[in-house]
C-alpha positions as CSV (number, residue, x, y, z in Angstrom):
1,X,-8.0,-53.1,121.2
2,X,-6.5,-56.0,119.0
3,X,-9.4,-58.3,118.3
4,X,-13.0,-57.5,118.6
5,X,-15.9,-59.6,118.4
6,X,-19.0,-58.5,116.4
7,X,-22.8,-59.8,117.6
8,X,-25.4,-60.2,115.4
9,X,-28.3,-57.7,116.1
10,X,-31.2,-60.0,115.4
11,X,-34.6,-57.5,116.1
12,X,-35.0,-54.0,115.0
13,X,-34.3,-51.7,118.3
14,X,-37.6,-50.0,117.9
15,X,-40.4,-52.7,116.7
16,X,-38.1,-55.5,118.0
17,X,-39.4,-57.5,114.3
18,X,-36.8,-59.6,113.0
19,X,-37.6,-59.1,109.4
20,X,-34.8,-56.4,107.6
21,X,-32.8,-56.0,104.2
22,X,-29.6,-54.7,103.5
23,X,-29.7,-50.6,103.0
24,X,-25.6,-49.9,103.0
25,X,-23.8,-53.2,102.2
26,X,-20.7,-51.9,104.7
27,X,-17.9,-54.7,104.7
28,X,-18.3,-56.6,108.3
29,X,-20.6,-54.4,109.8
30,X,-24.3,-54.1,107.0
31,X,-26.7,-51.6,107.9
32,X,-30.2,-52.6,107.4
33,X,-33.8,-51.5,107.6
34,X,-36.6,-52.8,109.4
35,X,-39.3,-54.0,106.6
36,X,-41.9,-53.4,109.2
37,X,-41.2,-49.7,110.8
38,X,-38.4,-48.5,108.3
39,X,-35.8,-47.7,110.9
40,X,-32.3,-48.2,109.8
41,X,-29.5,-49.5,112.3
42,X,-25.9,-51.5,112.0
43,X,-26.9,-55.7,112.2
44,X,-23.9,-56.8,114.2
45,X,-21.9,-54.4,117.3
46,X,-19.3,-54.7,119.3
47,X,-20.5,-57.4,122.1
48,X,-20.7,-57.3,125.8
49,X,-17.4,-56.1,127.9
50,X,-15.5,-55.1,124.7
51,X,-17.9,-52.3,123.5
52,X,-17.7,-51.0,127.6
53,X,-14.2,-51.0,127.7
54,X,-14.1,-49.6,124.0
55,X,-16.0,-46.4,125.4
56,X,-14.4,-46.3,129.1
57,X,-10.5,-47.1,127.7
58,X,-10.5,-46.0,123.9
59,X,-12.6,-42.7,123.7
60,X,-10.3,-39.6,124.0
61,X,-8.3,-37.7,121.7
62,X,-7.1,-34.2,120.4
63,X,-9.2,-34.7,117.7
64,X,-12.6,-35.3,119.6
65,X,-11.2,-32.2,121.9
66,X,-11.3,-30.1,119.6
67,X,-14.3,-31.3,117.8
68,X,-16.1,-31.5,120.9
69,X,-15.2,-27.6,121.6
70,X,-16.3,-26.4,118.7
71,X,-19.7,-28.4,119.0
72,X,-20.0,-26.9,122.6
73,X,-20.1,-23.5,121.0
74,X,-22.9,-24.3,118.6
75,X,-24.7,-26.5,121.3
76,X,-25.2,-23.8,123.6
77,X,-26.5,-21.1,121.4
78,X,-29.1,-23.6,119.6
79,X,-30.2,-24.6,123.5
80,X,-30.4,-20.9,124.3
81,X,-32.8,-20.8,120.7
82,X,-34.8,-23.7,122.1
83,X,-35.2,-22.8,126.1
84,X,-35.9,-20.0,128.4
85,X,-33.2,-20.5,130.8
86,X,-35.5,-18.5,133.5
87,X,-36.9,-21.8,134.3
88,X,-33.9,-23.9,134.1
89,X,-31.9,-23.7,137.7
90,X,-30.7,-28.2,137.2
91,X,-29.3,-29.7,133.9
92,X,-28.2,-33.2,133.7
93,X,-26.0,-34.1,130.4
94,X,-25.6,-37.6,129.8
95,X,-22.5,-38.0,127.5
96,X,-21.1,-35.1,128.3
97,X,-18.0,-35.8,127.1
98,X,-15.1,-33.3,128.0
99,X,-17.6,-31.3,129.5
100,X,-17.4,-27.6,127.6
101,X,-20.9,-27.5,127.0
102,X,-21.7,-27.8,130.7
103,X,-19.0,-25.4,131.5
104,X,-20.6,-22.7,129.3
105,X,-24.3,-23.0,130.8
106,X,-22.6,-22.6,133.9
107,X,-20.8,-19.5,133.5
108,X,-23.8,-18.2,131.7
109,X,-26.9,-19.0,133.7
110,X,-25.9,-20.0,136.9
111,X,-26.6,-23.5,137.0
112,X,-26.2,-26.4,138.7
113,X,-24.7,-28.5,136.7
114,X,-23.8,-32.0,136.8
115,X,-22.5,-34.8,133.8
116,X,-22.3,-38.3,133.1
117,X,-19.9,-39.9,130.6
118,X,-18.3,-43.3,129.7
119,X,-15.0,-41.9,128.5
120,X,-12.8,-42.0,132.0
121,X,-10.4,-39.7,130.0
122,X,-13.2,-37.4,128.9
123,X,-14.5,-37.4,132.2
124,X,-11.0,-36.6,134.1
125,X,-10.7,-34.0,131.8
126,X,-14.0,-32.4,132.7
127,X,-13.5,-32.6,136.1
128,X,-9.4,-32.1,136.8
129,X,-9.0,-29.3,134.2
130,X,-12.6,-27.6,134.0
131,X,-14.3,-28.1,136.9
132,X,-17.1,-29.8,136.1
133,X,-18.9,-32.4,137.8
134,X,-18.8,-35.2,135.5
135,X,-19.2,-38.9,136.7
136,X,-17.1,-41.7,134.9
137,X,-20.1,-44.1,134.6
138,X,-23.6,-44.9,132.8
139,X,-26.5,-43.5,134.1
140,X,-27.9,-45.9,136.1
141,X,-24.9,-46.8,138.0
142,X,-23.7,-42.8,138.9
143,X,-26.0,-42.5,141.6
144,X,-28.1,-39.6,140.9
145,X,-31.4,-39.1,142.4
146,X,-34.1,-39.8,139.5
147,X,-37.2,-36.5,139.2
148,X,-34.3,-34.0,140.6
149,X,-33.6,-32.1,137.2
150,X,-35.3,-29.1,134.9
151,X,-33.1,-30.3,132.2
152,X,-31.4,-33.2,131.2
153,X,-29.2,-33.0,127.8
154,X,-28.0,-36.1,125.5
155,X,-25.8,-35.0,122.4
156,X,-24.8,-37.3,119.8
157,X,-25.7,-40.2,122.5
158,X,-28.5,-41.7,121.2
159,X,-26.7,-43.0,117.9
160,X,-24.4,-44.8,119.9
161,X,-27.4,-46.8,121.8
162,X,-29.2,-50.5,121.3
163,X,-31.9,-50.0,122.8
164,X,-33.4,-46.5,122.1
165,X,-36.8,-46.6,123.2
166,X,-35.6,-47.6,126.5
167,X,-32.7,-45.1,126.8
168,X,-35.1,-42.1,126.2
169,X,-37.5,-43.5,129.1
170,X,-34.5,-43.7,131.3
171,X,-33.6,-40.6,130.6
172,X,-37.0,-39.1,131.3
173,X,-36.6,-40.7,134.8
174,X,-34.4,-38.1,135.8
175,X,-36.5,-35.2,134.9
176,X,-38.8,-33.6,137.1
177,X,-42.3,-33.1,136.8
178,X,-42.5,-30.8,133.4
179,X,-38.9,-30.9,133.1
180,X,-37.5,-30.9,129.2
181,X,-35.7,-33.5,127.7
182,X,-33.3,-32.5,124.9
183,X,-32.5,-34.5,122.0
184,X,-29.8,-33.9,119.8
185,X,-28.6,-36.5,116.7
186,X,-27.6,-37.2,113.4
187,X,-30.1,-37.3,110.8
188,X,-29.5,-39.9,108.4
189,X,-32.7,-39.9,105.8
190,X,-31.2,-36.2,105.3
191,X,-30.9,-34.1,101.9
192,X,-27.3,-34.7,102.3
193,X,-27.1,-38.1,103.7
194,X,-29.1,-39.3,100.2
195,X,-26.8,-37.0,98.3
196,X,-23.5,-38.9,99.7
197,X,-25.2,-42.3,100.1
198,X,-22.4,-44.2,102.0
199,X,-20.0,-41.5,101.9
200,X,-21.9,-39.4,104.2
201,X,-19.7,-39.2,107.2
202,X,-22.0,-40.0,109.9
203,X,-22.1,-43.7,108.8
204,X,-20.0,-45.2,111.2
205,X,-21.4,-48.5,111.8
206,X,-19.9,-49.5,114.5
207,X,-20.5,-47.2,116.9
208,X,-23.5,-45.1,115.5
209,X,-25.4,-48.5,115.3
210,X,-29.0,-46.9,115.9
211,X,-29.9,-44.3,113.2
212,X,-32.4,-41.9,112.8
213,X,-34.9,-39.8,110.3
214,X,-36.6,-36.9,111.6
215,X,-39.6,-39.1,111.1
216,X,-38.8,-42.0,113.2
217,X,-36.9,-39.8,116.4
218,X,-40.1,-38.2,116.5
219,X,-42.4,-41.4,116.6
220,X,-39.8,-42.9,119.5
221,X,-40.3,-39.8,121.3
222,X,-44.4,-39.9,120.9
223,X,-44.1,-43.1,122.0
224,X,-42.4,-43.3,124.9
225,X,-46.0,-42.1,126.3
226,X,-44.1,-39.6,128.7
227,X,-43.0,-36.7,126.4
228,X,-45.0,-34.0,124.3
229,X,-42.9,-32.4,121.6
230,X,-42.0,-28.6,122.3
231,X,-40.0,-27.9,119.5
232,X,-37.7,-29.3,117.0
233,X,-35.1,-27.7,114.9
234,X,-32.1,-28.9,112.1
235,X,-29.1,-27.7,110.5
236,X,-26.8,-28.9,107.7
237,X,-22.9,-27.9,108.9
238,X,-21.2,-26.3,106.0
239,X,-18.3,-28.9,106.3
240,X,-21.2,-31.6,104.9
241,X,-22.2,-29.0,102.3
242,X,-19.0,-28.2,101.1
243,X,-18.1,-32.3,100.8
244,X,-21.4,-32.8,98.7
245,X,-20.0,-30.3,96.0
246,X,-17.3,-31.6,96.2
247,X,-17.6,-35.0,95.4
248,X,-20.0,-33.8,92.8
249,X,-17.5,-32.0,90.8
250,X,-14.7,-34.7,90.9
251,X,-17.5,-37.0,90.1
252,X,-16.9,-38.9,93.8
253,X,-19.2,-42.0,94.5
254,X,-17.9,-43.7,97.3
255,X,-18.9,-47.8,97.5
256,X,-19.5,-49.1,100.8
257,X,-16.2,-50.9,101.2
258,X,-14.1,-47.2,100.1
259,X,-16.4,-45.6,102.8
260,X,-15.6,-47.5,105.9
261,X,-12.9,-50.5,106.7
262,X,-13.6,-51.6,110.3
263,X,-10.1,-52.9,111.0
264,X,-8.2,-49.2,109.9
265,X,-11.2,-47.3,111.6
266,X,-10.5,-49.2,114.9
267,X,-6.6,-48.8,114.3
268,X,-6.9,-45.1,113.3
269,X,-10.1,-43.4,115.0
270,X,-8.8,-41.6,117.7
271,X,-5.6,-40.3,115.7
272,X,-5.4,-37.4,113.3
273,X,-6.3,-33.9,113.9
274,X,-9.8,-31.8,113.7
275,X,-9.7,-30.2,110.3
276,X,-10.2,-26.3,109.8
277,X,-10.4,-26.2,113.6
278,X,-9.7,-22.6,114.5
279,X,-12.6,-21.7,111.1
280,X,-15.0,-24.1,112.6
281,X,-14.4,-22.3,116.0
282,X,-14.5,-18.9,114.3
283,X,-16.8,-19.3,111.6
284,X,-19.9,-22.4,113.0
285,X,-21.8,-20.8,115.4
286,X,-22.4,-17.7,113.2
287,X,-23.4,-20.3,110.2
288,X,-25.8,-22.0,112.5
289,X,-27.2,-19.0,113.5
290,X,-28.0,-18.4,110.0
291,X,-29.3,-21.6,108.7
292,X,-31.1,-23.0,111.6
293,X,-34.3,-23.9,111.0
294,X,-37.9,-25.7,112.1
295,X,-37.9,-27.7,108.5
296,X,-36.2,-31.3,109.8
297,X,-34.2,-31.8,106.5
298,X,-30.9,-30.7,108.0
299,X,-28.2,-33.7,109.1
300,X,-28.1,-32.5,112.5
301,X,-31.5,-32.6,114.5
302,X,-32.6,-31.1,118.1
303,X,-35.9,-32.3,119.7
304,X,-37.3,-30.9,122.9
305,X,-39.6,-32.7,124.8
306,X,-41.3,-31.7,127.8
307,X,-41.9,-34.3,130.7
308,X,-45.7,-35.1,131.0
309,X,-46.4,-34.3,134.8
């Protein structure tokens, strides 16, 4: 993608006010916070067609592979913590990606199993190599028959979305009657978000536009009006830990305009490789399984819902 156009986000996504100030003065793309509910979220994103076509045609890459492996790893053993998979027979995962986390319920608990994700490559992949039902579309163009699932799944999706209110609703469509709805995102009011201010490395305002506390993930859900918190859990990955001591000891504060360059991000995203990939394959799940806990302070957050009948 050679030139992209950037639209001004005018309303908060939850209270849809219009009043915000600056939070993290990134170059082109400011993240600001509502002065009314406090929610924090990127004031200009990639508009219309170009932001579909940057998902559909751009998202892909040995990197995310690899990333998306290791994550699949973790992913199932915290859903595992969360669920009794007794009562689970239907799962739904919207943004599934390249499909290793559905591939791994599968073989474990029998399931029937089925994916949505924007990423045609992602979703080729899952599908041509893996064997996993994975349809190259959004949700409310695949097809699927709404109340037909025990479980539907959204990983690191709901960063990525304008309207997240109205995402989680649609996603509670799906569900059946006392179905659960899993949640799973970046927190970014975090112990180590604070710590690293703009060099935390979840700020990536242009595609993780919408982001939330533990606080205000939890309020969205509440008020949706169709979900009653089960249970919540968090975890810092050591990768975030060991980058906080770092930059401590080298005496690392990175400005805005160090931490993110839109033009290079665009240019250079989807290159590179996954860093300490076969330690993080090795070494996370056993980590996780150590510090996992119910206090929210970690930077990566799971909240399960259950579907009010």
């Amino acid at each position: 993608m050679t030139s992209i156009t950037l639209t001004d986000r005018d309303e908060c996504p939850l209270c849809h006010t219009h009043e915000a100030t600056v939070f993290i003065a990134f170059p082109e793309i400011p993240v600001v916070r509502c002065l009314n509910c406090g929610f924090t979220y990127s004031s200009k994103v990639i508009s219309g067609k170009e932001l579909s076509s940057y998902y559909e045609n751009n998202f892909g890459s040995q990197r995310q592979m690899q990333g998306q492996l290791v994550n699949s790893i973790v992913n199932s053993m915290v859903l595992e913590r969360l669920l009794n998979f007794q009562d689970i027979s239907t799962i739904l995962d919207v943004g599934t990606g390249y499909g290793f986390l559905l591939q791994k319920l599968c073989k474990r608990h029998n399931l029937h199993a089925t994916g949505v994700d924007l990423s045609r490559q992602e979703a080729e992949y899952a599908r041509n190599i893996l064997g996993v039902n994975v349809i190259n579309s959004l949700l409310g163009n695949s097809g699927l028959s709404k109340g037909a699932y025990d479980l539907v799944t959204s990983f690191e999706v709901i960063e990525h979305v304008l309207y997240p209110t109205e995402f989680l609703l649609e996603l509670t469509e799906y569900l059946k009657p006392g179905g659960y709805l899993l949640t799973m995102t970046d927190n970014f009011d975090s112990r180590m978000a604070k710590s690293l201010g703009a060099g935390f490395p979840k700020w990536i305002p242009h595609s993780h536009i919408s982001h939330f506390s533990a606080l205000t993930l939890r309020k969205t859900l509440e008020e949706t009006g169709k979900l009653e918190l089960v249970k919540s859990m968090s975890y810092t990955p050591w990768e975030i830990l060991l980058r906080n001591v770092y930059y401590k000891v080298r005496g690392i504060t990175k400005t805005p305009s160090e931490a993110f360059n839109f033009a290079s991000t665009m240019e250079n995203e989807m290159k590179g490789t996954y860093r300490f990939f076969a330690l993080r394959k090795l070494f996370n799940k056993a980590f996780v399984k150590l510090t996992l806990s119910s206090k929210m302070d970690g930077d990566l957050m799971y909240f399960l819902c259950k579907k009010i009948a």
